[in-house]
N, C-alpha and C positions, 0 to 999 in steps of 0.2 A: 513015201520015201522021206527020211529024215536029211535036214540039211547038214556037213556038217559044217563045227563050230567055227572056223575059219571062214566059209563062205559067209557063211550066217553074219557073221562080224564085219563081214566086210559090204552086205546088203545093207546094215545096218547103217556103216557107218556115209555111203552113199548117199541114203533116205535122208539121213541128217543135214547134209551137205546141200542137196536139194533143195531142203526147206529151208536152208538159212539161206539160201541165196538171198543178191540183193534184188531188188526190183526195179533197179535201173542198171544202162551198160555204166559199169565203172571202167572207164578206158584211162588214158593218158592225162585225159584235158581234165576230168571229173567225171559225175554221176549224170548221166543225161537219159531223159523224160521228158513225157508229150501228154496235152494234154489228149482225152478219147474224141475230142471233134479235131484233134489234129492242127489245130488255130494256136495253142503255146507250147513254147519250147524251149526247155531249160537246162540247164545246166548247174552243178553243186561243183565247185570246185576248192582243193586245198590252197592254203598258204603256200605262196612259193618265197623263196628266200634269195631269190635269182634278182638280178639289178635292170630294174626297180623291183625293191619288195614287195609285195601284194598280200594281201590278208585274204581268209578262207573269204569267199562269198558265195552269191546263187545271183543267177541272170536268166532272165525269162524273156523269151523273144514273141511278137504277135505276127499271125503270117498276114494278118488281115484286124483293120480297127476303125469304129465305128464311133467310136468316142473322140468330142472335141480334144484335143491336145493344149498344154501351157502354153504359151508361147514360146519360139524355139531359139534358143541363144544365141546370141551371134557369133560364138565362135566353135559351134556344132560342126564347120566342115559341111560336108556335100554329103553324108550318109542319111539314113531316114532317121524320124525326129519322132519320140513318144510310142514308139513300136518295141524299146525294152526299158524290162526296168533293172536294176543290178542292186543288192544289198550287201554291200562288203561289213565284215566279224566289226562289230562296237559304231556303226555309221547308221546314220537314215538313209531309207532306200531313195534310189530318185532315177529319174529320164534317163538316158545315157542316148550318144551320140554313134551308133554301130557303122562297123565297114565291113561286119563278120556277121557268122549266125552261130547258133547255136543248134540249129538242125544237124541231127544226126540219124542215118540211116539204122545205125542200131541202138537208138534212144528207145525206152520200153515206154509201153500207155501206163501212166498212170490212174487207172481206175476213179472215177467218182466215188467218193468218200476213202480212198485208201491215202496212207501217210508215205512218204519218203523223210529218213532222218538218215543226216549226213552231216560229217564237219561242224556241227554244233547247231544246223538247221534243219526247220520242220517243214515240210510241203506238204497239203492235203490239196486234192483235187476233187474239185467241187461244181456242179452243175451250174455255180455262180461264178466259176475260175480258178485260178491256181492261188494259191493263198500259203507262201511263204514267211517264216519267222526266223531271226534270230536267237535261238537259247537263251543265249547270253543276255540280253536285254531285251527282249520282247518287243525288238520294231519287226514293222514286217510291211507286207504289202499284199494287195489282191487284185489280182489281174485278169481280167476278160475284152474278149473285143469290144462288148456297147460301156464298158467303165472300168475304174479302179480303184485303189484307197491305199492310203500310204499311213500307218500308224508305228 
C-alpha cells in the first residue's frame, strides 16, 4: 500500500523533529541534565535582562563530594559550600554558595561522551565528570565527586 504524499510529508517531517530534539528538558529556568551516576546536576541557563541582570551561564550541582573543598568564605551564608560550581558568559568559573538546586525531575542523563550545547556553552559528560566550557572564551570547569579543575 503506497503512502500518500501528505502523510508521507508529514511522517517525515515528525522524524525530523525527533532527531533535532534537545537532549536536555529545556523548561523556564534553562536546559537541565544529569550526570548517568546521578551525583551532578546542571543546569544551562539564558541571559535575563530582569533587575539584576544576569548573564547566560551553566551551574552544576554535586549531590555528594569527596573532594577537600577551598576554604569557605565568610560571607557564604548557611547554604553548602563547594557542592556547585557556576560559569557565567565572559567570567571564571568558581564555588558558589547554594540555597537551591538544580535537580530537576525532568533533567535528561547526559550520556558519557555525548555534548550538550546551549547558550554559547559546551558540556560533555565524561566517566571523569561533567566538563563545561564557555565558547566565547574557553574557561571552563570539570567537575566530579573525588575532584575538579577550573581552567
Amino acid at each position: 500500500m503506497r503512502m500518500p504524499m501528505p502523510m508521507l510529508g508529514a511522517v517525515i517531517i515528525a522524524v525530523a523533529a525527533f532527531a533535532a530534539a534537545p537532549s536536555a528538558h529545556a523548561g523556564p529556568y534553562g536546559d537541565f541534565f544529569t550526570s548517568p551516576s546521578r551525583n551532578i546536576d546542571c543546569v544551562i541557563s539564558a541571559a535575563s535582562t530582569a533587575t539584576p541582570a544576569r548573564p547566560a551561564a551553566v551551574r552544576c550541582d554535586l549531590r555528594e563530594r569527596t573532594f577537600t573543598p577551598p576554604p569557605r568564605p565568610p560571607d557564604c551564608g548557611m547554604g553548602p559550600w563547594a557542592k556547585s560550581v557556576r560559569l557565567a558568559r565572559g567570567a571564571p568559573p568558581r564555588f558558589t554558595c547554594i540555597s537551591d538546586s538544580t535537580v530537576s525531575d525532568e533533567a535528561v542523563v547526559l550520556d558519557y561522551g555525548r555534548h550538550l550545547a546551549a547558550q554559547g556553552f559546551d558540556c560533555l559528560s565524561g566517566r571523569d565528570g561533567i566538563r563545561c566550557t564557555d565558547t566565547t572564551t574557553g574557561r571552563g570547569f570539570r567537575l566530579a565527586a573525588d575532584s575538579y579543575e577550573f581552567f
